[in-house]
N, C-alpha and C positions, 0 to 999 in steps of 0.2 A: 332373443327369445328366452322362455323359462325353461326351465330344466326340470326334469320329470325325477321322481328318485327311483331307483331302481325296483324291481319285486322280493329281492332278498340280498342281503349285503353277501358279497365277495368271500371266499376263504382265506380268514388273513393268514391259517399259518400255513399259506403257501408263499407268502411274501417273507422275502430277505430285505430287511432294510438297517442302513449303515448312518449312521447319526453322528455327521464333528460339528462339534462347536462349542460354545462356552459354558461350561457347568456350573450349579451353585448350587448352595444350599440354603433352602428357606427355613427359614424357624418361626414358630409361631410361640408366644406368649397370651394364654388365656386369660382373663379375669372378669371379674364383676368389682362393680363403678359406682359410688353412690356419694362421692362427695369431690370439692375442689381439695387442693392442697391449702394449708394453708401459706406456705413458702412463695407461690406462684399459683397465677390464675392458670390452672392444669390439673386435669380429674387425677385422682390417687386409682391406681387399677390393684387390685390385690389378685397378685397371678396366685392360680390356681392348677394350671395344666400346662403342659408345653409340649409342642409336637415338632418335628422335624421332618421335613418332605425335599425331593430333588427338587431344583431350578435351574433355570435354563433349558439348555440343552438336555439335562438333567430330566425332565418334566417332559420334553419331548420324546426321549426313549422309553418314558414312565409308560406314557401313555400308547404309544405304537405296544410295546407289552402287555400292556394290560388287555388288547384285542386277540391277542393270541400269535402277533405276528414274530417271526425271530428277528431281534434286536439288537447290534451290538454298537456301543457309543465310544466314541476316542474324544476325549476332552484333555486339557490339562489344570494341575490343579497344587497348591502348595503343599507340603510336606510337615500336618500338621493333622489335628481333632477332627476338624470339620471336613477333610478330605477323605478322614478315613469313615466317620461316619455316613458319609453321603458314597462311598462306595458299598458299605452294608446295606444300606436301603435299597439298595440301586440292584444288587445281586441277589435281595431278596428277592425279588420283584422277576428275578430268569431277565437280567440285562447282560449282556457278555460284554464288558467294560474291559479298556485300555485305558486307564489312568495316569498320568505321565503324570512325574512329582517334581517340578521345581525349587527348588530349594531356597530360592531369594522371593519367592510370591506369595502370596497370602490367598487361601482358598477365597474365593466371595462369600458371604453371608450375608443373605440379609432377613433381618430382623423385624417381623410386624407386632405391634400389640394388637390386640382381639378384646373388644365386650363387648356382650350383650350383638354380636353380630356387627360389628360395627370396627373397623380400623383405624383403631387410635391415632398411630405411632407406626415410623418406618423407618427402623437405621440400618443404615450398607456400613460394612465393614469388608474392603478391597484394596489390594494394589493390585499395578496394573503387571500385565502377565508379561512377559518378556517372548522373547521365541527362540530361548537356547535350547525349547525340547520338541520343537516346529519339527524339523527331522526327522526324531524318533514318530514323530508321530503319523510323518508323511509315509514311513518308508512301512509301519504295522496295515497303514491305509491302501496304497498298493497291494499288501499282502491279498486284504480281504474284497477287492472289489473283483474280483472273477465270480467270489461266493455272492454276489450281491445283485438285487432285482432294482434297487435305488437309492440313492443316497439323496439324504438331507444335509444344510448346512445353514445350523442357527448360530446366527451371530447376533452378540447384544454388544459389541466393539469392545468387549475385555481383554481381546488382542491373541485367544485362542486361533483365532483364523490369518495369521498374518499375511499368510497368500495363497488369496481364494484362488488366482491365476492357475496356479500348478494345480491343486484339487479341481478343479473343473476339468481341464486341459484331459488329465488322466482319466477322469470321471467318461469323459466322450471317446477318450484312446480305447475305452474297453464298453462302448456302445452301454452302459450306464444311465439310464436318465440322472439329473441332479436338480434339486427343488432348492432353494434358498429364500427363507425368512429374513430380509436387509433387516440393516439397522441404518441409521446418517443418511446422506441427501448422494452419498457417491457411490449410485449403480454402476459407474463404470466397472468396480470392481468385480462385480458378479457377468461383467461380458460371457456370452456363448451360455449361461447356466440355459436349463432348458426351461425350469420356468422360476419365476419367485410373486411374493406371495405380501406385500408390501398392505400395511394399512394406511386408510386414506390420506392420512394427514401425513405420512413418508412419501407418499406418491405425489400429493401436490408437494412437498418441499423440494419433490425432481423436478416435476411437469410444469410446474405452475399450478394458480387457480383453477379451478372445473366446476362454474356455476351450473352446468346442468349435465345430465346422461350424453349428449354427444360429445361434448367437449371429453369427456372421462374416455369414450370410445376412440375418442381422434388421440386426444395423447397420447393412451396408451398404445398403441396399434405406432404411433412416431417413436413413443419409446424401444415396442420388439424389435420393429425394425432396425435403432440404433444400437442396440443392446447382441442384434443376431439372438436373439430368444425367443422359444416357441411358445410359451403361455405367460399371461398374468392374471394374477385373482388379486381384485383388491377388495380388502374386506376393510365395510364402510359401516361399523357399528349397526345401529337402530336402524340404517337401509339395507342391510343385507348385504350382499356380497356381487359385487361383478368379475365373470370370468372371459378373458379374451384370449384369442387366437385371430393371426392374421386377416383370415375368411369370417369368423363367429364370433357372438359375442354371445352373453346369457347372463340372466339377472338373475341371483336368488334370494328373496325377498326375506327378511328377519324371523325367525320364528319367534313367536309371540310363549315369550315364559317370564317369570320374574327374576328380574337379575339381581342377584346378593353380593357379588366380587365375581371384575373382570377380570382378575389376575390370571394367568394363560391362559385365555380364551384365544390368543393367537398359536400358541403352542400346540393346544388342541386344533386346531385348526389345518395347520400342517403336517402334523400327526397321521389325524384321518386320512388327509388327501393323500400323503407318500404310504402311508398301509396300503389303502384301496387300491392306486396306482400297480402299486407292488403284484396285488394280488390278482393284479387283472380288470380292473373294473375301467370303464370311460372316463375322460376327462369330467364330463358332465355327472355327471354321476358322483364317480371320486369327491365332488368340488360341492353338490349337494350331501351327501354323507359329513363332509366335513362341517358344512352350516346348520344340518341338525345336531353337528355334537359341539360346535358350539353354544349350543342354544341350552343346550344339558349341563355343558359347563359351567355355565354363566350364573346357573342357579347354585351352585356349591361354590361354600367359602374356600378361600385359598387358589390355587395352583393344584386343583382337583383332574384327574383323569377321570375318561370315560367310557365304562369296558363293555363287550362284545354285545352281554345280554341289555343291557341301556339301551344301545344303538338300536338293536333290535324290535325293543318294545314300541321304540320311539318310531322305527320306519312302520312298523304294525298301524301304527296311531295317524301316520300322515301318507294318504293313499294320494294321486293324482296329483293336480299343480299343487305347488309350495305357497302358502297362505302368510298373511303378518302385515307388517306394518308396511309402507311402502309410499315415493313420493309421485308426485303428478306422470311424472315421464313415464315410472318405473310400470303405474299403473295403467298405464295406455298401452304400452306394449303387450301387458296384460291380456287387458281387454280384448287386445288385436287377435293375439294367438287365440284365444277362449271362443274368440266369433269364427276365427277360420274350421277350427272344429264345430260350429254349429251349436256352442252354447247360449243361454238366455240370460241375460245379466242385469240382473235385478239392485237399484241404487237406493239409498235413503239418507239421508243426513240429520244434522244439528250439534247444541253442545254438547250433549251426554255429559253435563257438569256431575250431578249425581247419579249414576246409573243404577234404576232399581228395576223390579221385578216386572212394569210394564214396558219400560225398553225391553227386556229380555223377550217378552210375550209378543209383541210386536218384529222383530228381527228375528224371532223363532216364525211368524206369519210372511213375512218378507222373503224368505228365504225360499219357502213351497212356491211365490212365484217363477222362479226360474232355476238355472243350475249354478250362478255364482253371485252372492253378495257384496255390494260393496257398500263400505259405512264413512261419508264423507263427513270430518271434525271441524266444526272452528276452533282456530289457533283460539289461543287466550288472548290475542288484541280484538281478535273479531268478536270475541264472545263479549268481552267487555263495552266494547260497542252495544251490543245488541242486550245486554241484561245489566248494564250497570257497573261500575268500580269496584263494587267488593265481589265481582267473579271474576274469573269462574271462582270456584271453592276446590277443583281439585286439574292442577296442570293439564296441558295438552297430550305429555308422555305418559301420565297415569291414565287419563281417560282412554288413551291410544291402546295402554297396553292390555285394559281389563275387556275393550271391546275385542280387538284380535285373541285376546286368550277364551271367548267365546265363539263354539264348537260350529255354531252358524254362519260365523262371520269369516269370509274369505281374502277381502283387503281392506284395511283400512288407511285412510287418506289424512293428512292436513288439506286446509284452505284456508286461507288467509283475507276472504269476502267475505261481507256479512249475508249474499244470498250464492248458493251453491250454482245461480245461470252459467258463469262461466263453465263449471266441468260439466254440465248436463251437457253443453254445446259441443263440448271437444270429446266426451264422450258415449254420448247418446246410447243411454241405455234402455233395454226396452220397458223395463218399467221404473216409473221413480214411485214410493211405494212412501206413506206417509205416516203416520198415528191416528186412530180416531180423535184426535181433537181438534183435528181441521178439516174446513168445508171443502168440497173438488174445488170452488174459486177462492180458497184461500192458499195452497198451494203456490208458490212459489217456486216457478219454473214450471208447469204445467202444460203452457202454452207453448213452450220451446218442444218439449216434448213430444205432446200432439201433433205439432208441425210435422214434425218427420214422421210420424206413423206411429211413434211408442205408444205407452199404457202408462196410466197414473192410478193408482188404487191408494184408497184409505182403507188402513185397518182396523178394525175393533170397535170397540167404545172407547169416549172419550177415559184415555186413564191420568194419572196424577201426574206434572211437572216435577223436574227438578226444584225449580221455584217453590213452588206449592209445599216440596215436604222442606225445603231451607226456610220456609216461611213459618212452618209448623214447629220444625227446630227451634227460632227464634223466640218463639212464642213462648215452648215451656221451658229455655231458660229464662226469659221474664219472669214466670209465675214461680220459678227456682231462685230467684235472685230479690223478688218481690220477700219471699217467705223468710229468706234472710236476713232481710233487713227488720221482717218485723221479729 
């Protein structure tokens, strides 16, 4: 099923939450680009700013903070610059940090270049963490778990966690929920956690393959079981997120925003979930909270947080089901929910290669047919098929994401035929709703439709093709390129 987001987010600074795991420090190097070197085929950046932000686990207490919730992180870290600067940051910020200094480690850093929005250059500067101060760190953690609503445990296998066994163990000795972000392919580690939070490609390197939405619900649901753990979310990029428990599952479908850098958008992710957790709110819920501030995240460069009033404006913005991008299976369960409640579900498709102002006018008409639209794409093989080799002109995920980032539009689909029969069939909607530039007998799929009782409407007047203005394009660079030469 979908998951609904709540009517007002949670009080987080009612939530205590306790964050170990592996800290870093990110650095960023600014500049602007405008030549090769001439030493090596490699732009010259001439840095101009330089910023400094937590990572890791570092980025996940950032951002539980920055909500308003109380925060305290136990990481370890070398006995050096960048340990101490990345605890200044970190206490600015109201983080109640245990920093344990080894003295043979080296803090992590790592280093991006940045221009023009754009990441150059990535260099990690690390060794690996030892666990002579695993101890100190176990025995400060004990202290604080009576004071605590939940504990997080990010691992990025730097070796701050060396044994997740005991922290769990304890974590449940004192009735504790405990969330874990894995890192590597061996969950046995994290046995008994109550839930963890894996992305896709972590989850098949446990499971196996998962070509479709059941396979994803059977593995996973093989995995609690073998794990003794009561939830999984696994967050599946541009698909959104699925969230399981033994009895339920729930799909939260992508929120449609432009993505700049995904760097912690998993951070943010587990963030929200163990705040909201913390503060009282549902799994579901929690688990939507967390996929709209991903979706916030994604848009800001860096290892960006995402604070109280964001979240807010962003649940203001998205009332009812969760809208975006989403594939056949995801979209049927959809569907399914949306008729059990008695909604009308109005379909329309094509390439949306260039999308201009009479798609908009049209899908803005489309939509007054019923209570939920949906905008079926051809992939770029189909499209190619159907208009030629040098289309589409603008990919499947660009065209995907400027249609879902439109305010009418409530799912949007790939399909990979060049005629939309097949999903009309498997999800017969009650109206398939067209452009004026087609006849009722030119429609395609019309008669499938009919059959079962739907509605077929054309919109408008005939308005302009994609085609038509790539053709017009073409045309005045000719008469630009003619002019040149004379």
């Amino acid at each position: 099923m979908l998951t609904v987001l709540p009517k007002q987010l949670p009080h987080f600074t009612n939530a205590h939450v306790l964050i170990v795991g592996d800290v870093m420090l990110d650095r960023y190097w600014f500049g602007n680009t405008g030549r090769i070197s001439p030493e090596a085929p490699v732009p010259v950046v001439n840095v101009n700013a330089v910023d400094h932000r937590p990572g890791g686990a570092g980025n996940v207490a950032l951002n539980i903070a920055s909500l308003g919730a109380n925060t305290h992180l136990l990481g370890i870290a070398g006995l050096d610059e960048a340990s101490q600067l990345l605890a200044e940051l970190l206490e600015a910020a109201h983080v109640n940090l245990n920093l344990f200094h080894d003295p043979n480690a080296q803090t992590i850093v790592k280093l991006r270049v940045i221009s023009r929005h754009q990441q150059l250059l990535r260099l990690d500067f690390e060794k690996p963490i030892g666990d002579s101060q695993f101890k100190k760190l176990y025995e400060q953690y004990e202290l604080l778990l009576p004071k605590t609503n939940l504990v997080i445990l990010s691992d990025y296998k730097k070796g701050t966690l060396s044994d997740t066994k005991s922290l769990i163990a304890s974590a449940k000795r004192n009735h504790v929920p405990i969330l874990v972000d894995p890192k590597g392919s061996d969950f046995e580690r994290y046995r008994n956690a109550t839930m963890i939070t894996p992305n896709f490609k972590e989850f098949e390197a446990v499971v196996g393959p998962c070509a479709d939405e059941q396979i994803i619900l059977d593995k996973g649901r093989q995995l609690l079981d073998h794990l003794d753990i009561e939830a999984l979310l696994v967050t599946r990029s541009e698909q959104g997120m699925t969230l399981l428990t033994a009895n339920d599952a729930w799909h939260l479908p992508a929120v449609a925003r432009e993505v700049l850098d995904v760097t912690g958008a998993g951070d943010t992710v587990i963030s929200v979930l163990g705040a909201a957790l913390a503060a009282g709110s549902s799994l579901p819920e929690a688990a939507a909270l967390a996929n709209m501030a991903a979706s916030i995240a994604v848009g800001k460069l860096g290892a960006a947080t995402v604070s109280e009033p964001e979240l807010q404006v962003a649940l203001t913005d998205h009332a009812g089901f969760m809208s975006g991008i989403v594939n056949e299976d995801q979209l049927l369960r959809a569907v399914t929910e949306a008729r059990l409640q008695g909604k009308r579900i109005v379909f329309t498709n094509g390439c949306f290669d260039v999308i201009h102002a009479g798609h908009v006018l049209c899908l803005q008409m489309a939509k007054q047919l019923g209570d939920y639209l949906i905008v079926a794409v051809n992939t770029d093989e189909s499209t190619r098929q159907l208009k030629g080799p040098s289309r589409p002109i603008n990919h499947l995920e660009h065209r995907m994401t400027v249609l879902a980032g439109l305010g009418v539009v409530d799912w949007v689909v790939p399909f990979p035929d060049e005629t939309p029969e097949r999903l009309l069939t498997i999800l017969k909607p009650d109206v398939l709703a067209k452009g004026g530039e087609y006849r009722l007998d030119q429609v395609v799929g019309a008669s499938i439709v009919e059959a079962y009782g739907g509605e077929v409407r054309i919109l408008g007047d005939k308005i302009s093709s994609s085609t038509s203005i790539i053709d017009r394009i073409k045309a005045s660079q000719r008469q630009i390129n003619d002019l040149e030469v004379m």
